[in-house]
N, C-alpha and C positions, 0 to 999 in steps of 0.2 A: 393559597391560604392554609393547607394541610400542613405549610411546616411551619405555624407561625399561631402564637396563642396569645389569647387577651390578657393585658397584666393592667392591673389598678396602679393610676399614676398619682390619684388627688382622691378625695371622697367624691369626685362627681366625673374624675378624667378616665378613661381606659387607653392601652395602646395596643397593637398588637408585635409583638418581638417572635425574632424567630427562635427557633426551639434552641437553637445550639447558646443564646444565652439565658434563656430560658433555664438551666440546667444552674446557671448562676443563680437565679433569683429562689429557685428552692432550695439551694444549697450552699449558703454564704462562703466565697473565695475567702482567703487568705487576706486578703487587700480589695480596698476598692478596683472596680473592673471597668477601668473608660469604654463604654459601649460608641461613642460620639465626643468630637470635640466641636462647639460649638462656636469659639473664638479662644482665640490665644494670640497675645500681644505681648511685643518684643521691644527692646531697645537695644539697639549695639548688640545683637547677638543675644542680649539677655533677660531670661521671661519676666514679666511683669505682671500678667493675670492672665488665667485659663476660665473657661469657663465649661462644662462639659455634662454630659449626661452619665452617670453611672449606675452600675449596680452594688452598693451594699456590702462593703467586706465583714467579718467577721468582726472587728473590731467596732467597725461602725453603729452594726444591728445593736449592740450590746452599748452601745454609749447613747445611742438615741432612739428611743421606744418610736415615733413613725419613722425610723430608716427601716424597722422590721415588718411595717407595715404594706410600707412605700418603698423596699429597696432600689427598685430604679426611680430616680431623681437626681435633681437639677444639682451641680456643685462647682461651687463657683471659688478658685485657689488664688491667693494674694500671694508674692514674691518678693523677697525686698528688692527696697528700690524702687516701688511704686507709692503714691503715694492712695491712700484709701480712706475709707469709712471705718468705722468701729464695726465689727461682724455683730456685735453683742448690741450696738443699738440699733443695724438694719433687722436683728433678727426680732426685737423689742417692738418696732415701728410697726414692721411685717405682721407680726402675732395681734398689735392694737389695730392695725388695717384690716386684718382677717372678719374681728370681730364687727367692723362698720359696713363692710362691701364685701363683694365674692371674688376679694382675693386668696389665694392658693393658701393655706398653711405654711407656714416654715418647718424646717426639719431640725435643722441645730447651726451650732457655728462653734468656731473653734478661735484663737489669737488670730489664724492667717485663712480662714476656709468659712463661707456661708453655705447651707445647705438649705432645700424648698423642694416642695411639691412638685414632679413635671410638669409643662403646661401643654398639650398637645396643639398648636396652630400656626398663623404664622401672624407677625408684625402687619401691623394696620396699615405703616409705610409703605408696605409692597403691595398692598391692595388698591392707599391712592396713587391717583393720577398728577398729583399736585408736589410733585417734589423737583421743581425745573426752578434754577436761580438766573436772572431776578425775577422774583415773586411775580413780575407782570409778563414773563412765558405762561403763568398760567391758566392764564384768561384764556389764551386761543384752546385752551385744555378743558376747559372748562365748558366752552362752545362747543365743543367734537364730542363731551361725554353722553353715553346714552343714557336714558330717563331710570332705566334697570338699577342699573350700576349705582348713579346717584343714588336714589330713591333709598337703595343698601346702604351704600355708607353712608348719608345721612342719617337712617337710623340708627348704624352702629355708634355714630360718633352722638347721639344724644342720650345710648347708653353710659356711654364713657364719662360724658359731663357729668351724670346724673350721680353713678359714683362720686366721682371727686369731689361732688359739692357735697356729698356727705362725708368725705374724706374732710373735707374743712370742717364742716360742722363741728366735727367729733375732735377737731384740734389737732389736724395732723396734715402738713403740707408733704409732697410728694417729693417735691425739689428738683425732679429732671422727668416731665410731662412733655418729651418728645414724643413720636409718634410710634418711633419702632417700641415704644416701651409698654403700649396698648398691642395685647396679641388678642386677635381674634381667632376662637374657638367654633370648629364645624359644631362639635357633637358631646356639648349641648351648646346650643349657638350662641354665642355669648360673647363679650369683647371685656380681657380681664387686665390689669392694670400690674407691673412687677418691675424690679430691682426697686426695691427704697435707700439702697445705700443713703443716699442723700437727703431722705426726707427726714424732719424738724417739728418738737410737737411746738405746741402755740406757745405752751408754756415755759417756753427755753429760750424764747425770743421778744424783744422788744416790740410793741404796739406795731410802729412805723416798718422796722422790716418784715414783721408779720405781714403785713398789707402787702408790702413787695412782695414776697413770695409766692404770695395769692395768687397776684395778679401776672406772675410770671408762670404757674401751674397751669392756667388757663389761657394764656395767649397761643400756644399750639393747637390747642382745641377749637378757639376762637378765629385761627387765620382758615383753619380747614374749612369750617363756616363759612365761611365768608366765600370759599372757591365755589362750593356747593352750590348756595346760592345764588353764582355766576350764573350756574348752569340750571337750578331750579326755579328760582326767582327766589322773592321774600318767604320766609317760614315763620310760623308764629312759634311762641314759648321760649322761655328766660333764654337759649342757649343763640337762637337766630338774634334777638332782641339786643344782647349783651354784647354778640358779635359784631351785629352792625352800629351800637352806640360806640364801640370802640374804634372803627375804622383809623379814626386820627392818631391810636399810637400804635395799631399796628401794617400799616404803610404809611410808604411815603408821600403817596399820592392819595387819597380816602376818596375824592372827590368821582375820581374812576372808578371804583368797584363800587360806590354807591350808587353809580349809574347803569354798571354793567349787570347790577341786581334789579334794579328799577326798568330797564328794557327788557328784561325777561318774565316781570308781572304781568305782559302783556302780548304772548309771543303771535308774531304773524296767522292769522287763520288758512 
C-alpha cells in the first residue's frame, strides 16, 4: 500500500493508483495517459470503440472543468465505421440521470469521445449465477445457490429496480438494461446504473413505443427475479410482484418457474 495513493474517481468514489501515475494526475501530461483498457473492438483489423480508463492531458483539464477534478476517468473513443449514439445526447441523458438516481456524473464528450466519472466495481453479471442459455439451466443454479449469496443479490437487484423506476418516472428510458450495465460498488455499497448511449427521454417518443421500451428496461431485471426466487421462494414488493405477473412474456415455459417458486414457499423441514 506504501506505493500506491487514494485518488477521487466521483464525488462518492475513491481508488487507489500507484504513485508512478500518480505523478500524472498532479501534473497534467501532454496527452491523455491510457492507465487501462477496458474493451476495444475491431473489425477486419479495424478499431471501432475503445473504451479505457485515463488520466487527464493538459488539454483535456482545460476543456472540461471535472476532468481537473476527476482526471482519472472513464473514456470511451468512437472510430469510423462504427455505427453509435450521439456523445452529446448520452452525455445530456447521463447529466438528467444524474440528477434522478446516483448515477456517476459525466465529464464531457466530444463529435467522436464520451467521457464520465470512474465507477470503481465490478458488473452485476459476474456476481450472478444465472447467465447459463437456455434460461431453464438455471433452475438447477438456482437450487445449488446459497441463502448468503441470494439474500445479496436480491437486495442489490431491488436497488437497481428502484432506481429505474425513477429513471421512468423522471421521463427517461435507459435503452440497454443488461445486467453487466448494473455495476456493483464495494465502498459505498451501492449497485449504479451506466452507459446511456441508447437511452430516450419520453418526450422523443410515441405513447406506444414508450411502453415498449419500458417494458423492455425491466425485463432483465425481472428474469433475474424470477431466478432468485427459484431459490428463495415468493418475495413481496412491486419488483417480486411485477416479475412473477410477467412470467408469460418472459419464458417460454411460465408454468415451471411458477411452480419452481411455489415449491420453495414451503421448503422441506
Amino acid at each position: 500500500m506504501d506505493d500506491e495513493e487514494l485518488i477521487s474517481v466521483s464525488p462518492r468514489h475513491s481508488v487507489r493508483l500507484e504513485r508512478e501515475y500518480v505523478a500524472f494526475v498532479r501534473r497534467a501530461p501532454r496527452q491523455d495517459f491510457v492507465v487501462r483498457t477496458i474493451t476495444r473492438r475491431e473489425a477486419n483489423g479495424m478499431p471501432l470503440m475503445s473504451a479505457e480508463v485515463v488520466i487527464a492531458g493538459y488539454d483535456t483539464r482545460k476543456e472540461y472543468p471535472l476532468a481537473q477534478q476527476y482526471p482519472l476517468h472513464f473514456r470511451k473513443t468512437y472510430y469510423p465505421g462504427r455505427l453509435h449514439g450521439d456523445p452529446k445526447e448520452e452525455f445530456e441523458r447521463q447529466t438528467e440521470a444524474n440528477a434522478l438516481v446516483n448515477v456517476l456524473p459525466p465529464i464531457g464528450f466530444a463529435a467522436d469521445t464520451f467521457r464520465s466519472c470512474l465507477l470503481p466495481g465490478m458488473p452485476y453479471s459476474r456476481l450472478s449465477p444465472f447467465n447459463a442459455d437456455p434460461d431453464e439451466t438455471n433452475l438447477g443454479r438456482a437450487r445449488k445457490l446459497q441463502l448468503a449469496q441470494a439474500a445479496g443479490l436480491w437486495s442489490l437487484l431491488e436497488r437497481a429496480f428502484v432506481d429505474l423506476k425513477k429513471l421512468h418516472d423522471g421521463g427517461i428510458c435507459h435503452g440497454d438494461t443488461e445486467l453487466h450495465n448494473f455495476i456493483v460498488c464495494p465502498s459505498p455499497l451501492e449497485i449504479v446504473m451506466i452507459d446511456f448511449e441508447a437511452s430516450q427521454r419520453k418526450t422523443d417518443l410515441k405513447e406506444e413505443l414508450w411502453t415498449k421500451r419500458l417494458a423492455a428496461d425491466l425485463a432483465p431485471l425481472l428474469k433475474e427475479a424470477v431466478f432468485l426466487q427459484c431459490c428463495l421462494g415468493p418475495q413481496p414488493g412491486e419488483l417480486a410482484d411485477l416479475s412473477r405477473t410477467r412470467l408469460g412474456e418472459l419464458f417460454k415455459d411460465p408454468e415451471r418457474y411458477r411452480q419452481e417458486i411455489s415449491n420453495q414457499a414451503a421448503p422441506p423441514a
